[in-house]
Backbone as JSON, one array per atom type, in Angstrom:
{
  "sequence": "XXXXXXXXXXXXXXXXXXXXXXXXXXXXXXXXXXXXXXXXXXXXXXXXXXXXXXXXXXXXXXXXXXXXXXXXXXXXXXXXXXXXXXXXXXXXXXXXXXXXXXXXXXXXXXXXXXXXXXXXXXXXXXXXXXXXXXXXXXXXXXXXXXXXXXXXXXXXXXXXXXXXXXXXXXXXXXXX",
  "N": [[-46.07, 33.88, 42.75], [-44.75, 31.68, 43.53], [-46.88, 29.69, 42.53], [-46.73, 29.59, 40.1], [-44.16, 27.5, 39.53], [-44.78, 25.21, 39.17], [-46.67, 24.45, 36.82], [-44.48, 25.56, 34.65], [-42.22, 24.43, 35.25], [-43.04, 21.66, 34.2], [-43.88, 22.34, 31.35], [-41.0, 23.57, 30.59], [-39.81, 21.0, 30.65], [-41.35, 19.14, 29.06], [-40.96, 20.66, 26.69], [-38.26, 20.26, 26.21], [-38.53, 17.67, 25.41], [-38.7, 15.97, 27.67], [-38.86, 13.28, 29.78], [-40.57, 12.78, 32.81], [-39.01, 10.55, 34.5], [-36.36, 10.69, 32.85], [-35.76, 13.46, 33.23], [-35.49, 13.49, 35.94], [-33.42, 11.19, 36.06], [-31.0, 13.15, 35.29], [-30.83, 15.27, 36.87], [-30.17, 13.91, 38.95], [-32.49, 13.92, 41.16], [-35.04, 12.35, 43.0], [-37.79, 10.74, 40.46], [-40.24, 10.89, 41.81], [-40.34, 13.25, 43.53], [-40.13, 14.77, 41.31], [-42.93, 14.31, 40.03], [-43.99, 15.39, 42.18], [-43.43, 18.1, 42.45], [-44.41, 18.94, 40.11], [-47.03, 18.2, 40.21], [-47.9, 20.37, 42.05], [-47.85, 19.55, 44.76], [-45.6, 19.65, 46.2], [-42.98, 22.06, 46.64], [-39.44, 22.8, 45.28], [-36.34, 22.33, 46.91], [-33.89, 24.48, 47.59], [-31.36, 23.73, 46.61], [-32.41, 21.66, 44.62], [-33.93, 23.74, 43.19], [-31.67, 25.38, 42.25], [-30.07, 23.05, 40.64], [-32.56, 22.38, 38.56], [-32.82, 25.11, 37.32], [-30.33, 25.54, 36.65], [-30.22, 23.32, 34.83], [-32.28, 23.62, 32.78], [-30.85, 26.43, 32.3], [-32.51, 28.42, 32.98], [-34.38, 31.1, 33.06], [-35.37, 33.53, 36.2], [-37.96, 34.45, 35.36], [-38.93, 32.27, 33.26], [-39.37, 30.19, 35.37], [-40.58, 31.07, 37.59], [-42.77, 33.05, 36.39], [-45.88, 34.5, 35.01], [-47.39, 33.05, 31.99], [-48.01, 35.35, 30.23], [-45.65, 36.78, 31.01], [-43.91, 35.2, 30.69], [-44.05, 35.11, 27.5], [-43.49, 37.7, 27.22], [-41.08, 38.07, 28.06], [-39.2, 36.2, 26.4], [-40.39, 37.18, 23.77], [-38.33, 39.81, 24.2], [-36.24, 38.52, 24.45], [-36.39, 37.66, 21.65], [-36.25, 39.5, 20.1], [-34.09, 40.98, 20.82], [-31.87, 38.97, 19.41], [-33.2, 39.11, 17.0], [-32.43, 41.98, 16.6], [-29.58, 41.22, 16.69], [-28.79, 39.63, 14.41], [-29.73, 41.09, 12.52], [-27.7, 43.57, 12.51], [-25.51, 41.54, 11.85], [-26.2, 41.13, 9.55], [-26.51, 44.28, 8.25], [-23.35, 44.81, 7.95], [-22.0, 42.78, 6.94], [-23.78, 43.54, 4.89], [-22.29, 45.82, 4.02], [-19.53, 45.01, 3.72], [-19.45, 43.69, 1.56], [-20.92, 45.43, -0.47], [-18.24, 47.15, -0.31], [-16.21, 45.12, -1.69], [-18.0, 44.55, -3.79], [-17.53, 47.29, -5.17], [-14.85, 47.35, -5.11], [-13.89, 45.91, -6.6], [-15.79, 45.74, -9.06], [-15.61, 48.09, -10.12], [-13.84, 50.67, -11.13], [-11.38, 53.54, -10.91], [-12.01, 56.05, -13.33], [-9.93, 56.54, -15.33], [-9.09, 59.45, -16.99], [-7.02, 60.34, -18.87], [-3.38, 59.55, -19.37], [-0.61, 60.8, -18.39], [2.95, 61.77, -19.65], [4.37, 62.62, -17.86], [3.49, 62.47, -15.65], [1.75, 60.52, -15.08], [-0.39, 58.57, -14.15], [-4.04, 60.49, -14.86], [-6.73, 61.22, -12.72], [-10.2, 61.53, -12.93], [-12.57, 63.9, -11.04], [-15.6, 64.79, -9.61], [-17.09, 67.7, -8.12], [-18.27, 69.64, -5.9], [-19.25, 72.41, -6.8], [-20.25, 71.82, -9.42], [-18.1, 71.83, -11.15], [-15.51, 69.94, -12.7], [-12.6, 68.09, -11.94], [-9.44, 67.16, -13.11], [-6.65, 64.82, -12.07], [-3.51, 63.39, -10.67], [-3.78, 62.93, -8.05], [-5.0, 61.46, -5.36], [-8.3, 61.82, -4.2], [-10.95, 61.9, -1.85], [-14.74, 61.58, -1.57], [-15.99, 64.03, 0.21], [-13.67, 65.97, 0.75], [-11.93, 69.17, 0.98], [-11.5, 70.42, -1.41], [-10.84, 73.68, -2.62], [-11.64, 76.74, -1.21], [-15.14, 76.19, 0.45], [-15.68, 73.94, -1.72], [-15.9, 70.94, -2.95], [-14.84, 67.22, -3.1], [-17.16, 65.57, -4.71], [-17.48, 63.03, -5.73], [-15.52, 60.49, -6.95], [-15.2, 59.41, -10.73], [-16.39, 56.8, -11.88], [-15.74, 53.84, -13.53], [-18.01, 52.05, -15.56], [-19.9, 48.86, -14.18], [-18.9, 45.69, -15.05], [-21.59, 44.21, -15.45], [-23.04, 46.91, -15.15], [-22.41, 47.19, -17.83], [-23.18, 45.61, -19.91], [-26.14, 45.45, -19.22], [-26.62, 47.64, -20.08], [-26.16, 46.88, -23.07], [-28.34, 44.79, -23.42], [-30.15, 46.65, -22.67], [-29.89, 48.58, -24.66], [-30.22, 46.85, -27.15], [-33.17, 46.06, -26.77], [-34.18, 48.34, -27.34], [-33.44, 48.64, -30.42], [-34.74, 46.24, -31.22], [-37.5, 47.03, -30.52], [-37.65, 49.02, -32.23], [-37.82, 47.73, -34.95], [-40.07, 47.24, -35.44]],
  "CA": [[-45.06, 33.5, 41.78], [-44.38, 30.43, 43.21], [-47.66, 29.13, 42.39], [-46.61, 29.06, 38.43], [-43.56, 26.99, 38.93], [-45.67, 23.66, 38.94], [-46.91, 24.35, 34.87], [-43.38, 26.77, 34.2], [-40.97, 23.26, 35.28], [-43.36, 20.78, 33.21], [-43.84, 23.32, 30.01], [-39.5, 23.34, 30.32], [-39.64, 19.57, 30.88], [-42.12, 18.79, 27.28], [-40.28, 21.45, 25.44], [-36.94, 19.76, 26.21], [-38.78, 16.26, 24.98], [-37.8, 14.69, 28.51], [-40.18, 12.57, 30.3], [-40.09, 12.99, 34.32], [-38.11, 9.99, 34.84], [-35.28, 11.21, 32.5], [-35.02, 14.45, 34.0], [-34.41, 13.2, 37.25], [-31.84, 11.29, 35.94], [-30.38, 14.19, 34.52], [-30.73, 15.92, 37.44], [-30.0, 13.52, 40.18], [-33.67, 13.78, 41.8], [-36.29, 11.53, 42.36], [-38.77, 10.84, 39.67], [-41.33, 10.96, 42.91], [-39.59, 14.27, 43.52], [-40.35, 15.57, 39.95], [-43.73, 14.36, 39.8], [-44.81, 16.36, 43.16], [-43.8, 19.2, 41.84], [-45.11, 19.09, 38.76], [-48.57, 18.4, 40.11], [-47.71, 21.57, 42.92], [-47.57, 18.66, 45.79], [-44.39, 20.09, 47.07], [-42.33, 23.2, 46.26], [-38.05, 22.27, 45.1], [-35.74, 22.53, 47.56], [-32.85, 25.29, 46.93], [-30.69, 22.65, 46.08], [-32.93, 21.31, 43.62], [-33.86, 24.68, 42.31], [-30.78, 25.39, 41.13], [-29.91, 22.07, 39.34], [-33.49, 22.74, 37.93], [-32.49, 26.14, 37.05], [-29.27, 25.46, 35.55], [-30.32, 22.27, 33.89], [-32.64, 24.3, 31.55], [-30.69, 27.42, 31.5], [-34.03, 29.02, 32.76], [-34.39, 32.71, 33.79], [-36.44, 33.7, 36.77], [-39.2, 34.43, 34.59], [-39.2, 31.24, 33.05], [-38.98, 29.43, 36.44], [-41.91, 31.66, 37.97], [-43.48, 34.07, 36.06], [-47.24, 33.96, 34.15], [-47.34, 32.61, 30.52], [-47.55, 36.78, 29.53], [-44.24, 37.39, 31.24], [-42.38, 34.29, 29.75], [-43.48, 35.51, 26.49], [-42.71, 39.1, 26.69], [-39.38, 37.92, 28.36], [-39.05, 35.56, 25.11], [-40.34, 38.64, 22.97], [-37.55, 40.21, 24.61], [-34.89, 38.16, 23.7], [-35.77, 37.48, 19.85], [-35.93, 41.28, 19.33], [-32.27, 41.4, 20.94], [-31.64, 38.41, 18.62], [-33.45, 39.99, 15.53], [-31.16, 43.36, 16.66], [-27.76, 41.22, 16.39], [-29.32, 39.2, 13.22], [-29.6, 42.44, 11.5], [-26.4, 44.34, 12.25], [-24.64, 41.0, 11.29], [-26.86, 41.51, 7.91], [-25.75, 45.18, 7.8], [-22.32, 44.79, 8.21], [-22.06, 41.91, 5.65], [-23.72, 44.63, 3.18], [-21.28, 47.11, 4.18], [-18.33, 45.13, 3.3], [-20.09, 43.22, 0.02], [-20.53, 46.61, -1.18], [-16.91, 47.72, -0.32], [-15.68, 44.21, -1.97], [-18.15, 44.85, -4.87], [-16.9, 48.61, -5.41], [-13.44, 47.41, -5.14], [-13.38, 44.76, -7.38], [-16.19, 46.06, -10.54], [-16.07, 49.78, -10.36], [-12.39, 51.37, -11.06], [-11.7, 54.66, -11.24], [-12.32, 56.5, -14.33], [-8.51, 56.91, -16.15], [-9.27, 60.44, -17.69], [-5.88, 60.01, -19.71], [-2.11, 58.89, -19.24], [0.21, 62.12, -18.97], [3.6, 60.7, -19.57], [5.14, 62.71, -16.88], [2.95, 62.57, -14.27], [1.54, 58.98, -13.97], [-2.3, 58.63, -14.6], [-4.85, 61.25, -13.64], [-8.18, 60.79, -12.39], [-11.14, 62.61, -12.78], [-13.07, 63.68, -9.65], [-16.94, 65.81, -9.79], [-16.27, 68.67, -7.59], [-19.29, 70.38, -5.37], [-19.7, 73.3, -7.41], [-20.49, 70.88, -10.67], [-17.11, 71.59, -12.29], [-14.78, 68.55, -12.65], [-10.97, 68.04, -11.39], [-8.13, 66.17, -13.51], [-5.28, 65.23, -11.03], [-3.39, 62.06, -10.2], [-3.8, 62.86, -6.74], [-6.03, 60.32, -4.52], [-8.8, 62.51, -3.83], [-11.94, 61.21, -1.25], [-15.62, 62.46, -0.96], [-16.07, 65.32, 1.2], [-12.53, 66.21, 0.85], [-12.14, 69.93, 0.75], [-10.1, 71.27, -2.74], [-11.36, 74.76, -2.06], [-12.87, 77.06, 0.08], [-15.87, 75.55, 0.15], [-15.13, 73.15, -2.86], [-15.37, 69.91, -2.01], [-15.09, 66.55, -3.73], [-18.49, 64.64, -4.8], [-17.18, 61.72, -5.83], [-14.68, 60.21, -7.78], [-16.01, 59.21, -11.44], [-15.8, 54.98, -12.19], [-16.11, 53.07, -14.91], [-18.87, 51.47, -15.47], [-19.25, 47.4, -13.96], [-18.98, 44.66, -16.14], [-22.62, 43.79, -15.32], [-24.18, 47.62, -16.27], [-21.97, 47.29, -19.34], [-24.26, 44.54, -20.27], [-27.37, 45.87, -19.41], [-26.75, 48.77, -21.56], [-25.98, 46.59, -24.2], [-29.12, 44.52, -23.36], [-31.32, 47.69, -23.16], [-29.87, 48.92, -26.27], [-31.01, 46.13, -28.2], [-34.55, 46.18, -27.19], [-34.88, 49.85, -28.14], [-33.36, 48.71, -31.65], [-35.64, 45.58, -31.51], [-38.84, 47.99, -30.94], [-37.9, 50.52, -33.75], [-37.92, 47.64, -35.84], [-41.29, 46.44, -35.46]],
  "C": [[-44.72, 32.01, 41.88], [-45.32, 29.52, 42.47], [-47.47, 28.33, 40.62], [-45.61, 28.16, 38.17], [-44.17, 25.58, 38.47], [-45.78, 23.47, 36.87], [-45.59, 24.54, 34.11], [-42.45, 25.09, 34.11], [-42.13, 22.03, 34.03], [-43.69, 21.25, 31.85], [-42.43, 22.73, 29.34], [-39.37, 21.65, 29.7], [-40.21, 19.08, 29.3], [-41.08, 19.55, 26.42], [-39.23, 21.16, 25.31], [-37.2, 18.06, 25.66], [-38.16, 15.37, 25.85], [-39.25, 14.06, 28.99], [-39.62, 13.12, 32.41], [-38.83, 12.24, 34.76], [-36.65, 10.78, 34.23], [-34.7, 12.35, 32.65], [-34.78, 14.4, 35.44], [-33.79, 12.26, 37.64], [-31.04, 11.69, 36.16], [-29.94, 15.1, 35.44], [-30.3, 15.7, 38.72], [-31.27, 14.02, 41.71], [-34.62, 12.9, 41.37], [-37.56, 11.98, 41.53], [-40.3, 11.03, 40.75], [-41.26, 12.23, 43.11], [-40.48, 15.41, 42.55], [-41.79, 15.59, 40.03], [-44.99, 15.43, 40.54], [-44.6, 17.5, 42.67], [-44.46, 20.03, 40.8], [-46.37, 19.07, 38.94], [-48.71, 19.72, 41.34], [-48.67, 20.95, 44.11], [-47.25, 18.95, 46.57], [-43.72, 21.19, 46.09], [-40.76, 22.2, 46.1], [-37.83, 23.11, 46.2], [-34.81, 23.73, 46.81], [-32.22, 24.65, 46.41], [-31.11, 22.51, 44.7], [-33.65, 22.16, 42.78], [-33.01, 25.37, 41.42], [-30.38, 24.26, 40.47], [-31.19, 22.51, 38.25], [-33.4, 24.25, 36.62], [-31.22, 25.96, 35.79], [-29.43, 24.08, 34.65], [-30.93, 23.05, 32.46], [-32.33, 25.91, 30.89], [-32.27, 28.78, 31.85], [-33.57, 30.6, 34.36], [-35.53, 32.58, 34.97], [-38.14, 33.82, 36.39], [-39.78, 33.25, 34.16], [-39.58, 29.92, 33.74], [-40.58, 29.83, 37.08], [-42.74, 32.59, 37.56], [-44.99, 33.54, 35.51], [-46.95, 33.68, 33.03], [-47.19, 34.25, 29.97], [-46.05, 37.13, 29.78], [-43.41, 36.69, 30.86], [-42.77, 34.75, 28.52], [-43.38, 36.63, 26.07], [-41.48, 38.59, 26.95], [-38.8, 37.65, 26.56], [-39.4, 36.62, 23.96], [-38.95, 39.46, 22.67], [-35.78, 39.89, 23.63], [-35.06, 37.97, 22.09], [-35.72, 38.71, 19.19], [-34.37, 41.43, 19.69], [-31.6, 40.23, 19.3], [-31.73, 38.46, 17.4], [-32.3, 41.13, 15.75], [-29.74, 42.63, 15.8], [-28.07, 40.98, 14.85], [-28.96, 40.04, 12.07], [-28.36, 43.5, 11.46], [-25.3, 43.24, 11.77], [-24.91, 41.4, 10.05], [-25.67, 42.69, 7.33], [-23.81, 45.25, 7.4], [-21.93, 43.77, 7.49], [-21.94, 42.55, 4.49], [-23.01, 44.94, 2.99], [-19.76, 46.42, 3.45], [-18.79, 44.02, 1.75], [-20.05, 44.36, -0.61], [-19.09, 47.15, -1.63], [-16.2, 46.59, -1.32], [-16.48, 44.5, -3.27], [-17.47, 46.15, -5.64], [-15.57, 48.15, -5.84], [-13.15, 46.57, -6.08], [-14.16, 44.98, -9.11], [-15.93, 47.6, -10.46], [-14.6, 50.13, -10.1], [-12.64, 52.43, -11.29], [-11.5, 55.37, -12.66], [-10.66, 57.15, -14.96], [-9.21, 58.22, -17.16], [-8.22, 60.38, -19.15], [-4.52, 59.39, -18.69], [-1.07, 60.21, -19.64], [1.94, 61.19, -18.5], [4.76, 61.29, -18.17], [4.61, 62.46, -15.59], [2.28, 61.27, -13.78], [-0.45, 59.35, -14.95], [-3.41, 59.8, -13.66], [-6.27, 60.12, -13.87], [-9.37, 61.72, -12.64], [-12.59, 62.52, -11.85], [-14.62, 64.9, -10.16], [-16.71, 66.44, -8.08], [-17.99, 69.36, -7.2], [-19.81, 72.12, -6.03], [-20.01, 72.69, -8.76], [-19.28, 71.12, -11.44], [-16.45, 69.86, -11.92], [-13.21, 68.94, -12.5], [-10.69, 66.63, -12.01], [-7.01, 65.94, -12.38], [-5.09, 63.61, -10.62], [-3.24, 62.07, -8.83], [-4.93, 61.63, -6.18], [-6.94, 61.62, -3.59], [-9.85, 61.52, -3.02], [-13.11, 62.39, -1.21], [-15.67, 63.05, 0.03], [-14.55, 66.04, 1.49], [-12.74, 67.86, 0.35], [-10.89, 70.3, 0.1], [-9.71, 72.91, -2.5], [-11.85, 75.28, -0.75], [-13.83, 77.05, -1.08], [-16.19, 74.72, -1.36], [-14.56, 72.02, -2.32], [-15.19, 68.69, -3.37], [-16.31, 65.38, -3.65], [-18.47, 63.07, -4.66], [-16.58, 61.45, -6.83], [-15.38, 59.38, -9.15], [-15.16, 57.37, -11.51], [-16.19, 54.75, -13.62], [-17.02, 52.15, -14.7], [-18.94, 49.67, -14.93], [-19.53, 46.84, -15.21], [-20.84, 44.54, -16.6], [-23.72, 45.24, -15.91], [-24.09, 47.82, -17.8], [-23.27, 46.64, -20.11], [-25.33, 44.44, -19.93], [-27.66, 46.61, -20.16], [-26.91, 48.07, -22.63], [-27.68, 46.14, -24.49], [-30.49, 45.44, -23.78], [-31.38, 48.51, -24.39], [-30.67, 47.74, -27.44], [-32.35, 45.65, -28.45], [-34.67, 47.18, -27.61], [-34.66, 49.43, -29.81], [-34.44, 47.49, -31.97], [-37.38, 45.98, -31.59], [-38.86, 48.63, -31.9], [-37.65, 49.76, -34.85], [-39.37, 47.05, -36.37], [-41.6, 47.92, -36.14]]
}
């Protein structure tokens, strides 16, 4: 293992765009220092393995492993990183949806009864339909076994105007 830090510290060293001297600057070791190790001269001291270490942030793997095991490691992490990536995604959808829903799609005003306030009309797991100004939710059970499907909306602005759209090619075909 140790044998790989020699390539593993000058790989770090290019991929950070330092030169020897400026990482042992950086690091408070000689550039004589750097260079032995880099040609696998001399092994780092503990000392100077951890500055080394914590200068680049570098995992054991990255420090000593073979080129396969830094890039499964690295595999490793951009699949955790794809993982978060994508539940930020999801979870974006989730409330874009809820924010679209809530803002084009109202619920379907059946009528206006003047004592009771406004009902709603809800589709009901046996295919009938329910009037009621109650606040009903899917899977809500009305019955035994009688549930609610889903509450009916009004159409958005946006399929309004596709309908319209798709209406007027059908009348623009049936006039050809």
């Amino acid at each position: 293992m140790i044998e790989n830090f020699a390539s593993n510290l000058t790989n770090l060293r290019i991929k950070s765009g330092l030169s020897q001297k400026e990482l042992s600057e950086e690091l408070g070791i000689s550039t004589q220092t750097i260079s032995n190790i880099e040609k696998g001269k001399s092994y780092p001291t503990f000392t100077n393995l951890e500055k080394i270490a914590n200068y680049f942030k570098a995992t054991p793997n990255q420090l000593f492993g073979t080129s396969k095991e830094i890039e499964l490691e690295n595999a490793v992490l951009k699949s955790d990183e794809y993982s978060k990536t994508l539940e930020d995604i999801l979870k974006k959808t989730n409330e874009l949806e809820e924010i679209v829903n809530g803002y084009f799609y109202k619920p379907m005003l059946s009528y206006y009864d003047p004592e009771h306030g406004e009902v709603y009309r809800y589709k009901l797991s046996n295919g009938k339909y329910l009037n009621t100004t109650g606040d009903l939710y899917p899977g809500e059970e009305i019955d035994k076994d009688v549930y609610v499907v889903e509450q009916l909306k009004e159409k958005s602005i946006y399929e309004q105007i596709m309908d319209m759209y798709n209406a007027i090619k059908v009348i623009d075909k049936n006039k050809n």
